[in-house]
Biopython code that builds the backbone (N, CA, C, O; Angstrom):
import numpy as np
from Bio.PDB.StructureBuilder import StructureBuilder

atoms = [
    (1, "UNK", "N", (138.741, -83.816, 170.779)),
    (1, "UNK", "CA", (138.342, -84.213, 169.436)),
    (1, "UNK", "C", (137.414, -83.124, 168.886)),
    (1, "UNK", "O", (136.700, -82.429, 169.608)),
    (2, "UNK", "N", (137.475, -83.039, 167.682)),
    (2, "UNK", "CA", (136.884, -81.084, 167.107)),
    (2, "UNK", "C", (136.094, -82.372, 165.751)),
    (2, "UNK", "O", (136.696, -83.387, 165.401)),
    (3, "UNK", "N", (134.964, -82.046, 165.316)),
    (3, "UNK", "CA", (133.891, -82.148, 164.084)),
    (3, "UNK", "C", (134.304, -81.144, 163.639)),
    (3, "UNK", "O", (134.251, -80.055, 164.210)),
    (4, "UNK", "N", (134.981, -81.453, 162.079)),
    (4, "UNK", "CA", (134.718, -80.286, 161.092)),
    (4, "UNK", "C", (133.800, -80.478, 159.930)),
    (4, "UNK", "O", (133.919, -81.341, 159.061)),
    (5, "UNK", "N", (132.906, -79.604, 160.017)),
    (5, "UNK", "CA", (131.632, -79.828, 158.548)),
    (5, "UNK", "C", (131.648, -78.517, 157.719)),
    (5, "UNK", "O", (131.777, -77.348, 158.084)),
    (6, "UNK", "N", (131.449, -79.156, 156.291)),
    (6, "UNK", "CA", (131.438, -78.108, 155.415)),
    (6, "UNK", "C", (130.378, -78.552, 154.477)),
    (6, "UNK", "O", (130.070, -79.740, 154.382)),
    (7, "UNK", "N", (129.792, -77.568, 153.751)),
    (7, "UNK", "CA", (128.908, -77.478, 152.709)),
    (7, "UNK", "C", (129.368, -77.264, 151.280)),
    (7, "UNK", "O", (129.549, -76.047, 151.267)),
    (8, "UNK", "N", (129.669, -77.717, 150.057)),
    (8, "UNK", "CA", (129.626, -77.314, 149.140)),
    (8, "UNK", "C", (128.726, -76.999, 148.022)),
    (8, "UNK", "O", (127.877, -77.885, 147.917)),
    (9, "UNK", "N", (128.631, -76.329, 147.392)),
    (9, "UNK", "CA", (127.795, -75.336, 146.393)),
    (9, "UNK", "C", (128.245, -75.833, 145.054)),
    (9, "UNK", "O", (129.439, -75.667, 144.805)),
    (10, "UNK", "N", (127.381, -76.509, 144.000)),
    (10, "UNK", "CA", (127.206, -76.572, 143.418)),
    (10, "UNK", "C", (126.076, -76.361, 142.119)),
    (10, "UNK", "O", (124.892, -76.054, 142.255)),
    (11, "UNK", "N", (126.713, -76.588, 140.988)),
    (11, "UNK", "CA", (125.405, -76.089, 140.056)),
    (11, "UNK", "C", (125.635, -78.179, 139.539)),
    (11, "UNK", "O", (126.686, -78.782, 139.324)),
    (12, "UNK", "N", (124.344, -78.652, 139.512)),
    (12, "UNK", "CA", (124.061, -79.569, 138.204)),
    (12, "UNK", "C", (123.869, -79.330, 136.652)),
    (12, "UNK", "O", (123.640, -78.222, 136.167)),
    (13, "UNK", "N", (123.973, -80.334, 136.038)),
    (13, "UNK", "CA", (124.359, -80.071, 134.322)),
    (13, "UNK", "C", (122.502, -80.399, 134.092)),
    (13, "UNK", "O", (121.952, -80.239, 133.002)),
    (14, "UNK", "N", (122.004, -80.719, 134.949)),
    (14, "UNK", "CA", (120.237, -81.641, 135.172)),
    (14, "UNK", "C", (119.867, -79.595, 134.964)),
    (14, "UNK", "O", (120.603, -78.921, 135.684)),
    (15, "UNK", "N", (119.047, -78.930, 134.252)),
    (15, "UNK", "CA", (118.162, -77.978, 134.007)),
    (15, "UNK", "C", (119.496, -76.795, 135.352)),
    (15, "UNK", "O", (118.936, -76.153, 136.240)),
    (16, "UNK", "N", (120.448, -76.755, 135.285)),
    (16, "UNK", "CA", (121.137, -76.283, 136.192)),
    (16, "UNK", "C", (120.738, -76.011, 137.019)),
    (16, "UNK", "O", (120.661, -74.814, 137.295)),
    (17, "UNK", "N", (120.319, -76.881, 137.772)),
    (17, "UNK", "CA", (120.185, -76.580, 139.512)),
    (17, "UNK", "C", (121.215, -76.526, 140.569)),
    (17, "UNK", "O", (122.142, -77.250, 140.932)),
    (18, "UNK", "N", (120.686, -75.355, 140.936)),
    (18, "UNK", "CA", (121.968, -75.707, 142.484)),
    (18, "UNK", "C", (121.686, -76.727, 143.369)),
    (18, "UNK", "O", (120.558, -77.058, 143.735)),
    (19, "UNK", "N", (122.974, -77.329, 143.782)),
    (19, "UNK", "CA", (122.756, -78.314, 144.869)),
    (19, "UNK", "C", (124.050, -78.415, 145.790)),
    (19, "UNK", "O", (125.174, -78.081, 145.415)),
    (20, "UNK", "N", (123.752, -78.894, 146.984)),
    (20, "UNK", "CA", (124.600, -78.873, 148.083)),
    (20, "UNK", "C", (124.921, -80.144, 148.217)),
    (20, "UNK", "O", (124.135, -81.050, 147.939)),
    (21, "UNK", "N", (126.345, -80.366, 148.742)),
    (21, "UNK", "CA", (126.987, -81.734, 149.419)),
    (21, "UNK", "C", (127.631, -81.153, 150.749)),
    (21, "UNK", "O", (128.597, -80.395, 150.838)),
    (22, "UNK", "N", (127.035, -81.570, 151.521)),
    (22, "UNK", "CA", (127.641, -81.634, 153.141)),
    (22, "UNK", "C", (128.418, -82.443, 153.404)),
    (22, "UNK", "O", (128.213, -83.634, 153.170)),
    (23, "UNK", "N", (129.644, -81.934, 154.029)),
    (23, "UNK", "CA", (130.887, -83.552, 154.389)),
    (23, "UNK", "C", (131.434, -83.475, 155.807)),
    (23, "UNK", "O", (130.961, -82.501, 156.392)),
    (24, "UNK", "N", (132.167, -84.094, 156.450)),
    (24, "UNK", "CA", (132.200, -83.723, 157.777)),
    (24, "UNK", "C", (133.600, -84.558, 157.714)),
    (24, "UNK", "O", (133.867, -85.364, 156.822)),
    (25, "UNK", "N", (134.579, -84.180, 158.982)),
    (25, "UNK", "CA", (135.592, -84.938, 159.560)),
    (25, "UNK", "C", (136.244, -84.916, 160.477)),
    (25, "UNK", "O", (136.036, -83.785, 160.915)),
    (26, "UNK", "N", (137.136, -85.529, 161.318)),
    (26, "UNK", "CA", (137.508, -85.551, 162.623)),
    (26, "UNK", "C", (138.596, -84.998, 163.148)),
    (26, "UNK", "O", (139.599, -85.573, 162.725)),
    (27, "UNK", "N", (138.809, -84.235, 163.799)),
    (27, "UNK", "CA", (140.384, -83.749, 163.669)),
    (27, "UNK", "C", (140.697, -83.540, 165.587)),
    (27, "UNK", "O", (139.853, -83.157, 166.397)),
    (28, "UNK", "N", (141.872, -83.856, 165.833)),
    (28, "UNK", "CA", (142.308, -84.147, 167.034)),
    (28, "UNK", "C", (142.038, -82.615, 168.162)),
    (28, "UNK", "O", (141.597, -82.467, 169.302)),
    (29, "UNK", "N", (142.569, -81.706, 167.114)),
    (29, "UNK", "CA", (143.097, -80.798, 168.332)),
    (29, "UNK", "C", (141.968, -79.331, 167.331)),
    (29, "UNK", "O", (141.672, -79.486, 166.147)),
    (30, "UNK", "N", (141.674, -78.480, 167.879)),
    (30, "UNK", "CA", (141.219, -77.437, 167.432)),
    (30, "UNK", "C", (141.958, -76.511, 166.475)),
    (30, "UNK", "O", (141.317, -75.839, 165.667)),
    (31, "UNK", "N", (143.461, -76.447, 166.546)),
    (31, "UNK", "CA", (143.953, -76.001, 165.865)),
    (31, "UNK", "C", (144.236, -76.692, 164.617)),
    (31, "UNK", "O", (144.498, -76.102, 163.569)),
    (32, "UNK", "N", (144.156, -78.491, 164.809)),
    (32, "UNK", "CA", (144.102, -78.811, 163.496)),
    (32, "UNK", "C", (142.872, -78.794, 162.768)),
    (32, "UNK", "O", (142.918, -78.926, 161.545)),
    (33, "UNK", "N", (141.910, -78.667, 163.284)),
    (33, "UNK", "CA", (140.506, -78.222, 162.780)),
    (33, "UNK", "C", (140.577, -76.741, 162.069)),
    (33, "UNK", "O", (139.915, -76.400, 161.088)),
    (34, "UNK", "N", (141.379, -76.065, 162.673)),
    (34, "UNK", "CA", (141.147, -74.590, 161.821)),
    (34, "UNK", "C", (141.892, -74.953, 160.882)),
    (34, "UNK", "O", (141.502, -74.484, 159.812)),
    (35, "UNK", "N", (143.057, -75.765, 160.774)),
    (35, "UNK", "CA", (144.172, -75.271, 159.624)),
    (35, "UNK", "C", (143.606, -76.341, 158.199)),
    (35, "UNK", "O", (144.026, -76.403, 157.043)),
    (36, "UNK", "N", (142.306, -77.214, 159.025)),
    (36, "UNK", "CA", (141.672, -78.354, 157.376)),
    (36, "UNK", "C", (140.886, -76.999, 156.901)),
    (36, "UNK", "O", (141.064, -76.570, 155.761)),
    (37, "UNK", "N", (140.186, -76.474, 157.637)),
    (37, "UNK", "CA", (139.117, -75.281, 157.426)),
    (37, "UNK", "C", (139.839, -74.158, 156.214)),
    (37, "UNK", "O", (139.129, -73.632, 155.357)),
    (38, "UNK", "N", (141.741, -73.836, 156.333)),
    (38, "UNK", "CA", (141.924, -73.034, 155.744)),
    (38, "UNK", "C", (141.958, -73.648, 154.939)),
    (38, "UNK", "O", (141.271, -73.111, 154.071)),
    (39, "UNK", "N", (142.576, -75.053, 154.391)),
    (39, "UNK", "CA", (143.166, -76.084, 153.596)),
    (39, "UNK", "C", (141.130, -76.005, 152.490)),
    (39, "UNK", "O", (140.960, -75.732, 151.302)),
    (40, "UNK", "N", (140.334, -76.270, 153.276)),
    (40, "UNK", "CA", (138.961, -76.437, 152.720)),
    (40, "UNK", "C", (138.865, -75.151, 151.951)),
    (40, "UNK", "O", (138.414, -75.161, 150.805)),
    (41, "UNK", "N", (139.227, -74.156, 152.471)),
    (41, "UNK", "CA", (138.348, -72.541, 151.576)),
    (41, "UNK", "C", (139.710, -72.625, 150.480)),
    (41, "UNK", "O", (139.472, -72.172, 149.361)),
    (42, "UNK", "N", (141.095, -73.162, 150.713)),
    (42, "UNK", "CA", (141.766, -72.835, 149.489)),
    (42, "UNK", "C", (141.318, -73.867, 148.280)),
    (42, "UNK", "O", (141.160, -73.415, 147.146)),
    (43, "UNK", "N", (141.191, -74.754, 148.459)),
    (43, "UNK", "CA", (140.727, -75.813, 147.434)),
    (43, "UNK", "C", (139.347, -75.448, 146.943)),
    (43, "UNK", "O", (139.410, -75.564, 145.719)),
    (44, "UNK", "N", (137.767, -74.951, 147.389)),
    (44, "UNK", "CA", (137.003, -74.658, 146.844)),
    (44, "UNK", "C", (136.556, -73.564, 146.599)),
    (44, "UNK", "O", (135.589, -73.282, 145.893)),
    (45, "UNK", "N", (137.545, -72.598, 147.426)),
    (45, "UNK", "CA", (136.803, -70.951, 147.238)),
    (45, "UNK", "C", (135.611, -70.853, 147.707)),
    (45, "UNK", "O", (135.150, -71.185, 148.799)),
    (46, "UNK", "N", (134.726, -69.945, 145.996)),
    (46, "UNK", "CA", (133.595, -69.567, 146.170)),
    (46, "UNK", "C", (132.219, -70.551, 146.967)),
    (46, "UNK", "O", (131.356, -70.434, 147.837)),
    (47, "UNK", "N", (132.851, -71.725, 145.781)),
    (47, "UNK", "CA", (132.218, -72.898, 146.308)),
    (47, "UNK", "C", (131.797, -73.624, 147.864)),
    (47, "UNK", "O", (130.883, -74.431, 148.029)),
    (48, "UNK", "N", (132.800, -73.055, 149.012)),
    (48, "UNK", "CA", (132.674, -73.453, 150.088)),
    (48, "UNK", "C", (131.107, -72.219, 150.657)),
    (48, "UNK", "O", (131.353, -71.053, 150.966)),
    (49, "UNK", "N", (129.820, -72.710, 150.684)),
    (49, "UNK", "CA", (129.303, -72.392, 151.360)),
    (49, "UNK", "C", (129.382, -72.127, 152.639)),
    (49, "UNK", "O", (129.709, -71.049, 153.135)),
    (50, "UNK", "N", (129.131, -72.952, 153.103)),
    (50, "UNK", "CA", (129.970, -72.726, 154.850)),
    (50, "UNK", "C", (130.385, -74.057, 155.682)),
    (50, "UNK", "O", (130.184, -75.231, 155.374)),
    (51, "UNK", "N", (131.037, -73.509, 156.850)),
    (51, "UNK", "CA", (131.728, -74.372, 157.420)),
    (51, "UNK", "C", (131.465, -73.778, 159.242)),
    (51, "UNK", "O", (131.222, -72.742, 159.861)),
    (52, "UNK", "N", (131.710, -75.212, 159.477)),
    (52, "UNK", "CA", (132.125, -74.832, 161.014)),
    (52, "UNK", "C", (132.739, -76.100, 162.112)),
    (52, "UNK", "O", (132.813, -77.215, 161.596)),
    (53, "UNK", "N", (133.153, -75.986, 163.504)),
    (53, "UNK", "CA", (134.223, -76.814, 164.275)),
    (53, "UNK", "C", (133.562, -76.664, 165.420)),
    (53, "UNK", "O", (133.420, -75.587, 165.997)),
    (54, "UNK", "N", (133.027, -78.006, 165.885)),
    (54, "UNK", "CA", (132.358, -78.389, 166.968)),
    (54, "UNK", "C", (133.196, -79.035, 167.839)),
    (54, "UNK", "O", (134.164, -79.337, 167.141)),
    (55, "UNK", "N", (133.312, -79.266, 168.500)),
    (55, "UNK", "CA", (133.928, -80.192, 169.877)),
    (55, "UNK", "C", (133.148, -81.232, 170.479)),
    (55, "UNK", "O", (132.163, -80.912, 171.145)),
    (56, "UNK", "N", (133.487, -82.541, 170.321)),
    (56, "UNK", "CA", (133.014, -83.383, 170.747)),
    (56, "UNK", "C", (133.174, -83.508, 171.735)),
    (56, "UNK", "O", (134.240, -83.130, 172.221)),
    (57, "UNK", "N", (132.186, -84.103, 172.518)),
    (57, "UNK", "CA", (132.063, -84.353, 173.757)),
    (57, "UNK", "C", (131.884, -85.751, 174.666)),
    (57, "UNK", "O", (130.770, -86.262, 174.781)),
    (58, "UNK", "N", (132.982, -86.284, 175.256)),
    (58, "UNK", "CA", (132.508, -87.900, 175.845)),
    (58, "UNK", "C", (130.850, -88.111, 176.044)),
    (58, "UNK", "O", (130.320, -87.031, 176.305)),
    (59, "UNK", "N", (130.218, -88.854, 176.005)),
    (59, "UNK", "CA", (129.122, -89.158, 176.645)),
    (59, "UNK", "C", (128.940, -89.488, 178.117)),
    (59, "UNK", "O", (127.840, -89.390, 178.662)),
    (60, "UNK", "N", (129.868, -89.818, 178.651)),
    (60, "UNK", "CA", (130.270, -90.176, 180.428)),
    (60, "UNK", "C", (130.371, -88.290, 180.989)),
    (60, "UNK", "O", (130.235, -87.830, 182.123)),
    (61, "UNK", "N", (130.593, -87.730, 179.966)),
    (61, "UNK", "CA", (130.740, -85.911, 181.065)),
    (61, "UNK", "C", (128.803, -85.187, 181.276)),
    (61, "UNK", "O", (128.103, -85.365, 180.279)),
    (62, "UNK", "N", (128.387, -84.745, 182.018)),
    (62, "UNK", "CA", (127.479, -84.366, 182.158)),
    (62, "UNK", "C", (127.096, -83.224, 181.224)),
    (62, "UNK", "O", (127.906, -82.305, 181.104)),
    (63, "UNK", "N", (125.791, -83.178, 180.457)),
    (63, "UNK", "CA", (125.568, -82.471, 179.971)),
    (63, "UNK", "C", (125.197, -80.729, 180.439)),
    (63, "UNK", "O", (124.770, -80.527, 181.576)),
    (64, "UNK", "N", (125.350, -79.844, 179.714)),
    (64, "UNK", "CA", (125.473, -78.602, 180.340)),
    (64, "UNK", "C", (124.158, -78.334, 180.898)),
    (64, "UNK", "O", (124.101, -77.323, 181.598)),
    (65, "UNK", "N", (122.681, -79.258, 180.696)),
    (65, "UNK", "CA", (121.490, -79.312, 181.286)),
    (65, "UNK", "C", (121.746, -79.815, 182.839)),
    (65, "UNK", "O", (121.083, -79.509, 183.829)),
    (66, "UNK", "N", (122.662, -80.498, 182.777)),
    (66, "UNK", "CA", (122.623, -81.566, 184.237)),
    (66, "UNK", "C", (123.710, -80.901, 184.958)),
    (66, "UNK", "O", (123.543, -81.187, 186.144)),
    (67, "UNK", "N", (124.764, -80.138, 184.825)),
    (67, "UNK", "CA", (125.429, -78.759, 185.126)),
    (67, "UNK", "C", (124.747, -78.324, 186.138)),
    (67, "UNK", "O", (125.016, -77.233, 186.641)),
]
sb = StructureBuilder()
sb.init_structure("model")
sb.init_model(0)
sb.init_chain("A")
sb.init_seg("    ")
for serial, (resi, resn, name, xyz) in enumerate(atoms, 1):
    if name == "N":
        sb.init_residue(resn, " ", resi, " ")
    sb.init_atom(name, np.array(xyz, "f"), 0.0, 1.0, " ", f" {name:<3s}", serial, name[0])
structure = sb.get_structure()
């Protein structure tokens, strides 16, 4: 299971301020995590501040401290 989170960049119509919306979602396999990631930069462009694809991890596997 892969976390995908992204940031978007925005301006408000409020004294134009920039402001950010962070969104996140779940995707099975890593490769379908990269291909929302391309799907994400074509739909917002400039707008996509950044992004990135974490890997979840069971809670029953030992942490890389206890390793």
């Amino acid at each position: 299971m892969q976390l995908v989170f992204h940031r978007i960049k925005f301006t408000t119509n409020i004294a134009d301020q920039t402001t950010y919306k962070d969104d996140w979602q779940l995707c099975d396999t890593e490769n379908e995590a990269r291909q929302q990631i391309l799907a994400l930069q074509n739909i917002h462009g400039d707008a996509l501040d950044s992004w990135g694809i974490a890997a979840i991890t069971d809670a029953s596997e030992k942490s890389w401290i206890e390793k």
